[in-house]
C-alpha positions in Angstrom: -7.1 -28.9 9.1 -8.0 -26.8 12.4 -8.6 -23.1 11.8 -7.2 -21.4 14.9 -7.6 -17.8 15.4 -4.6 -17.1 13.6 -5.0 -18.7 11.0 -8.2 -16.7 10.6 -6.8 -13.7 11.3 -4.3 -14.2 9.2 -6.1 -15.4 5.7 -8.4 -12.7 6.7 -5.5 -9.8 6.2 -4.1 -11.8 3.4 -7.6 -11.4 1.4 -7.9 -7.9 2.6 -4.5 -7.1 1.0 -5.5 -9.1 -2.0 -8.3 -7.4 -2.7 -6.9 -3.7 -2.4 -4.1 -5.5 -4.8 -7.0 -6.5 -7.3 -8.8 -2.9 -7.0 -5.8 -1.1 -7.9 -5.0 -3.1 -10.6 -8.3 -2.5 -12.3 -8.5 1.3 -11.5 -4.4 2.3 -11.3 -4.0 5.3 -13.7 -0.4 3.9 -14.6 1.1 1.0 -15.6 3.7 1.3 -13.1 0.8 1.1 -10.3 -0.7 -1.8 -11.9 2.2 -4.0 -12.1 3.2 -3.4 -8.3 -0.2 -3.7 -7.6 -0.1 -7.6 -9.6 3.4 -7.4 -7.2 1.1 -7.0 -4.1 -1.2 -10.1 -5.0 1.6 -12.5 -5.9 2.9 -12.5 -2.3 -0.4 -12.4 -0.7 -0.9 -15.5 -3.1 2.4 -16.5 -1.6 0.9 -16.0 1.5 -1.9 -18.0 1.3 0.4 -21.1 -0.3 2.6 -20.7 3.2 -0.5 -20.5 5.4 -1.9 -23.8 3.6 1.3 -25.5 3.8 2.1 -24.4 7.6 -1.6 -25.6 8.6 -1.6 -29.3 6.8 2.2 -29.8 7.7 3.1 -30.3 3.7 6.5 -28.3 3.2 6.3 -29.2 -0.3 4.1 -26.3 -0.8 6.7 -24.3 0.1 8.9 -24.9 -2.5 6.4 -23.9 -4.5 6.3 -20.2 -3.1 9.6 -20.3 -4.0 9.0 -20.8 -7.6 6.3 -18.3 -8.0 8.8 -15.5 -5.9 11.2 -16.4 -9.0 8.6 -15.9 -11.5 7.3 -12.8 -9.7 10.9 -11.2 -9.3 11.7 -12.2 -13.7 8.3 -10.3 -14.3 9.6 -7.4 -12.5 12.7 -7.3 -14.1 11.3 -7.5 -17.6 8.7 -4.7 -16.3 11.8 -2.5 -15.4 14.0 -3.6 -18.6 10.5 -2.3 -20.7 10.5 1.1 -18.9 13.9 1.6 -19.9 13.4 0.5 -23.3 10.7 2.7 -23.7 12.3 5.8 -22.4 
């Protein structure tokens, strides 16, 4: 596996992102900001699964980004349905 600049760059922003994700999960005064915030570091997570996959030439990987969006998008919808429940 050859890291070219992009790749660099790339991962680079991706844990960037990740991080701000993780800090504002720890300190976000709401729920609401904590579960976009675990939102935010699913796709960078996605990210990084694409990244890996794109740079070894394994498109199996990919399908597994697509099972973690679908796990990410039920969460989200059984975030919202608990709002509503709750209100």
């Amino acid at each position: 596996m050859e890291f070219t600049p992009v790749y660099v760059v790339t991962l680079s922003m991706l844990s960037l992102a990740f991080l701000l994700a993780f800090i504002r999960l720890v300190l976000g005064p709401s729920l609401a900001d904590r579960v976009v915030a675990f939102d935010v570091m699913t796709i960078s997570g996605m990210g990084f699964i694409v990244v890996y996959a794109v740079s070894t030439d394994q498109s199996i990987f990919l399908d597994v980004t697509s099972v973690v969006a679908l796990m990410a998008f039920l969460a989200t919808l059984a975030f919202a349905y608990y709002l509503r429940r709750k209100a």
